[in-house]
C-alpha positions, 0 to 999 in steps of 0.5 A, a space after each residue: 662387345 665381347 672378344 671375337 667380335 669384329 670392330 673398327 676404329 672410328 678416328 683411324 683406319 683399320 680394325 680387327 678383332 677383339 682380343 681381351 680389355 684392360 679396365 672397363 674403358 680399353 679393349 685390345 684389338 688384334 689386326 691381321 699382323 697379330 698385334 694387340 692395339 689397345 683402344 679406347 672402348 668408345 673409338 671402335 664399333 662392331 662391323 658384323 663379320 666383314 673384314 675391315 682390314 687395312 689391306 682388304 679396305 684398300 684391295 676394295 678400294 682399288 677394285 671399284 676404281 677400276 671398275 669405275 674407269 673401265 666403264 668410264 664413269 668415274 676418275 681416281 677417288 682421292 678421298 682417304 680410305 678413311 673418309 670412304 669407309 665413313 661414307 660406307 664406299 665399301 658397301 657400293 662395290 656393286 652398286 651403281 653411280 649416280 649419273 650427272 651427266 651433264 648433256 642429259 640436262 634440260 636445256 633452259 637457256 633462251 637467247 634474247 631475241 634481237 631488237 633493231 632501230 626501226 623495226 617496230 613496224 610489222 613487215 613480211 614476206 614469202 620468199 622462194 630462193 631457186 636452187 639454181 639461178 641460172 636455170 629456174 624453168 627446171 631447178 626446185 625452191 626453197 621456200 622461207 618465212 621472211 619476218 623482218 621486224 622486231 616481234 616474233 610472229 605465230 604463223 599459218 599458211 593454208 591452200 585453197 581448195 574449192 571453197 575452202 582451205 587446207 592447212 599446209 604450214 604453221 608455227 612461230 618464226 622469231 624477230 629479225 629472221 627467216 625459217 625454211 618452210 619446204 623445197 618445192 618443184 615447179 608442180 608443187 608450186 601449182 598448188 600454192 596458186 592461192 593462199 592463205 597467210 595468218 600473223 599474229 605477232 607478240 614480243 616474248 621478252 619485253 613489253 610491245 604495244 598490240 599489233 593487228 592480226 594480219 590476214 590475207 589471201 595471195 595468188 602465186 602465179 606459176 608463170 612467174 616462176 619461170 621468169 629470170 627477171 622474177 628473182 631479184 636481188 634482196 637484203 635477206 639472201 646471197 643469191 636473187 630471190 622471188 619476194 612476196 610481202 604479207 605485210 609491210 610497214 604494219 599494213 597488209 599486202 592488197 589480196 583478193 578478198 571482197 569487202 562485203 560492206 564496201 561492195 555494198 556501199 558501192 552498189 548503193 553509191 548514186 551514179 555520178 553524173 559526167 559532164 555532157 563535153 565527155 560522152 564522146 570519150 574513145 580509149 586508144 592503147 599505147 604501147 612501144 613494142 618494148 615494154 613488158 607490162 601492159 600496153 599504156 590506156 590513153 583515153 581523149 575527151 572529143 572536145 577539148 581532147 584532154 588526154 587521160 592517163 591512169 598511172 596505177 600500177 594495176 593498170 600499167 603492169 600484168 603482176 607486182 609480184 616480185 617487184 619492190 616498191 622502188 621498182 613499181 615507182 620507176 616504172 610509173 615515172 618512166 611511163 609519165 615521161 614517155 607520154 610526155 616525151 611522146 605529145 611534146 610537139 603537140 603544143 597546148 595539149 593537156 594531159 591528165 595523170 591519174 596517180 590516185 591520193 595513197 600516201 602521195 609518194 607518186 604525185 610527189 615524184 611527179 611534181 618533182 619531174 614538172 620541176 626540174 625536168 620539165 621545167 617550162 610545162 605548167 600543172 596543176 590538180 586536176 578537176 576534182 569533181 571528175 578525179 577526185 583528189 587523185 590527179 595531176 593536169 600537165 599543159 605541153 608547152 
């Protein structure tokens, strides 16, 4: 350090210029007011030829505020002059800030997704919502992914053509929600006529026990599409809506595929002999001329003249789709009751109801109806070497 050099102060603010030394542990130094300020020799360092002034380290100060609130990066360093010299503030005059931007950070949260009572049973469906209820034959539809359990499922929807498939929608849909998949005209939903749709489902925060993967084909019929009574109210939208399951209850809608091994079984299968009394079998159709599905098949046995009615929904009504379950089940009952209302002068005629095993949800509303509706008609199962376990013999009294 000799005199000329320029310094300054590390435990003040400012500096200037070395002007001479009095002993060998304090040098003068001179600041731009012409005085001499004696220093410790070891409380200055050399700066080059910079000036570090007390009023050029404020004018640089003030310069790089402005500049840093003009371009609407920074606010007023309330830091000291001092503090920012130390951090070598003056030497970013013309560099630029880190940016800490914090919208330009990486989204990292996930919501929990929800659980609910009872909803651990996988359970699906299509839903189409007309953008205009009150005129479905000309508006569009919107078309949702329905999932309405408690695990989140990967999902892939693919159309058929010719012999085979072509992938249309796939992706995730989460627990408990529905996604919007596309809006679709009247020709655009020709194409859907048959479909493929694959799940499989997964929990993503929380242990779960294995789901099979589901697997169906389902036919959309275009016509139902221009049907009003089609879209019905639900729980999943505010206005009515077509709903076709994929899924309920962990078991997958009936689609149209053929079991290679249970139509080979059945190929295989003895006939089964039928009693001599029913070689004389006609078949009659009912139909009141008011219902909308399938006229109902009455077939009579020649010699006792026992009447066989097949309540299945397949045989009773041209389409399910857009039906719940509920609704099937009614219009099963109010059949039964129309056939039964309709041989009621007929005393001593048996009747045999064809409801099938499944899960006895028929059978039992039917039981339910011999008992207090038709209190004084006996019943009992059927013969089961004929119906199997699937059907119920009423006797008109």
């Amino acid at each position: 350090m000799k005199i000329g050099d320029k310094v300054r102060f590390l435990s003040e603010t400012g500096g200037g210029t070395v002007a001479g030394f009095q002993g060998k542990n304090i040098v003068l130094v001179e600041d731009e007011d012409g005085f001499q300020i004696p220093t410790p020799i070891n409380d200055v360092v050399l700066v080059g030829q910079d000036d570090y002034s007390t009023a050029k380290v404020i004018e640089r100060h003030d310069k790089a505020v402005k500049a840093a609130q003009t371009a609407g990066t920074a606010e007023h360093d309330s830091r000291s002059i001092k503090a920012m010299l130390k951090d070598g503030y003056d030497d970013k005059e013309s560099g630029e800030e880190e940016d800490n931007d914090p919208a330009e950070k990486e989204v990292t949260f996930h919501k929990k997704e929800e659980q609910r009572t009872g909803g651990n049973q996988l359970a699906a469906c299509l839903a189409f919502v007309p953008d205009d209820s009150n005129d479905v034959a000309n508006t569009t539809f919107q078309m949702f992914m329905v999932n309405d359990c408690n695990y989140s499922m990967y999902y892939t929807i693919a159309t058929a053509e010719g012999n085979s498939y072509v992938m249309r929608y796939s992706g995730v849909v989460e627990a408990n929600t529905k996604l919007q998949l596309d809006t679709l005209s009247h020709t655009e939903l020709d194409t859907l006529s048959r479909i493929a749709v694959q799940l499989l489902a997964f929990k993503q925060d929380a242990n779960y026990l294995l789901k099979a993967p589901v697997n169906v084909e389902l036919r959309l019929e275009a016509v139902r599409f221009y049907k009003l009574h089609a879209f019905r109210e639900n729980l999943f939208f505010d206005t009515p809506a077509l709903l076709v399951d994929i899924v309920k209850n962990d078991v997958p809608a009936r689609g149209i595929n053929i079991d290679a091994q249970q139509l080979k079984q059945q190929m295989y299968k003895p006939a089964r002999k039928e009693p001599a009394k029913s070689t004389d079998t006609y078949v009659r159709r009912y139909d009141d001329g008011k219902s909308k599905g399938n006229p109902l098949v009455i077939k009579h046995r020649g010699d006792d003249d026992i009447v066989v009615i097949d309540l299945h929904a397949d045989q009773l009504l041209e389409t399910t789709i857009g039906m719940s379950s509920a609704d099937i089940l009614n219009y099963q009952l109010k059949k039964f009751r129309e056939v039964l209302d309709s041989y009621k002068d007929k005393k001593g005629q048996k009747i045999v109801f064809i409801h099938g095993k499944g899960q006895g949800v028929l059978r039992t509303a039917l039981i339910n109806d011999l008992r207090y509706r038709y209190r004084n008609y006996p019943y009992q199962d059927a013969s089961f070497q004929e119906y199997g376990y699937g059907a119920t013999q009423v006797t008109i009294k």
